[in-house]
C-alpha positions, 0 to 999 in steps of 0.5 A: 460461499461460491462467488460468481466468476471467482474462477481457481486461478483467480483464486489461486493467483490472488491468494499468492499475491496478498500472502506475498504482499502480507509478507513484503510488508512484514520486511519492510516494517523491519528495514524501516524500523532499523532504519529509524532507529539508526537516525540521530533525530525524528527530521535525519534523512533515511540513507543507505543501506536501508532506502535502496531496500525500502524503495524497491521494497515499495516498487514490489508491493505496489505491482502486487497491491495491483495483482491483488485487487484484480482477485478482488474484482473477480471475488465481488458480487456482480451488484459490487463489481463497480466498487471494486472495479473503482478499486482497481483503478484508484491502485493503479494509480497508486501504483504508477506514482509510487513505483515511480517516486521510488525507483527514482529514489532507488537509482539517485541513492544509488549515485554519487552525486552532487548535493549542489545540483538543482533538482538534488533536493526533489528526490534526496534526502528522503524525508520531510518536506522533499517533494518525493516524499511527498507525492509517495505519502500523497499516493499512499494516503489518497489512493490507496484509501480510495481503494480500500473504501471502495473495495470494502463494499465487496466483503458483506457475507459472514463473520469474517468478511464484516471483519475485513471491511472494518479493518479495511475501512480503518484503514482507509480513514486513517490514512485520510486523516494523515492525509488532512493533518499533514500540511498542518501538523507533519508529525502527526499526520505520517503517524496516522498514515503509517498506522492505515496503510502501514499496520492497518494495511498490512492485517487487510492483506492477511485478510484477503488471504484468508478469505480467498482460500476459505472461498470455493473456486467455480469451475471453468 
């Protein structure tokens, strides 16, 4: 189906960027990993050299999780482009604070410094309850699930687009209820997050490359 405005170069551009942001994910799923088997307890801290990579990692996804829904804005119909257009915002956002967190994280672990200064705690160590953690969990859950309900109205027409809304609306609502379960139940609440915008996140990424180079370009 041709979609109105959704010109080559957008399609070209956000083709590239959910197949690199489908590929970001799949090494940050590995560093993680290794990462968590490495510690001695569910409560250890992430240390090097695995957060350095994880940080910039999350820096990388977020700018393209950006480029991506601009693609998706130009692939709306123009009665959806409000909700994707709420999308794109509600990444921005989500952007903006995780690449923030992160490149703080990034640059402190990097540094020897002292575990007695005052603001030490508020970047390391990166776990639960410090409070870059939880802003990064805070922008994951929040707003990318605005972002991925929102835009989920968008893809209506054909098999495969009603699997990408449901994937993406799975998505979303998982990460909303790791959001609501956190302050009561910490452990339960990062393994729906991770789980939506982890797993979840990563098959609607895959999905929006299919669906962009199934999709005619128009002309101009």
């Amino acid at each position: 189906m041709i979609r109105e405005g959704f010109s080559a170069q957008y399609r070209k551009v956000g083709r590239f960027a959910a197949w690199t942001g489908f590929g970001i994910m799949q090494v940050y799923s590995v560093v993680s990993g290794l990462a968590f088997l490495s510690l001695k307890g569910p409560y250890d801290a992430v240390e090097e050299p695995y957060l350095p990579v994880m940080a910039l990692l999350t820096i990388l996804l977020s700018a393209v999780m950006v480029v991506t829904l601009i693609a998706v804005h130009a692939y709306a119909a123009p009665e959806h482009r409000v909700y994707s257009f709420m999308a794109l915002a509600f990444v921005i956002l989500l952007a903006g604070i995780t690449s923030s967190v992160n490149f703080a994280v990034f640059v402190v672990s990097r540094q020897a410094i002292e575990a007695s200064a005052p603001w030490y705690s508020v970047f390391l160590p990166y776990k639960w309850p410090t409070m870059a953690y939880a802003m990064d969990l805070f922008a994951w859950d929040w707003f990318y699930s605005l972002a991925v309900l929102s835009a989920a109205v968008v893809f209506t027409k054909g098999p495969l687009e009603r699997v990408t809304r449901i994937v993406m609306v799975l998505s979303g609502w998982l990460s909303l209820i790791g959001l609501t379960a956190m302050p009561f139940a910490p452990t339960v609440g990062i393994g729906f997050s991770i789980v939506g915008w982890g797993v979840c996140g990563s098959l609607v990424l895959l999905l929006w490359a299919i669906v962009f180079g199934r999709t005619p370009a128009v002309n101009g």
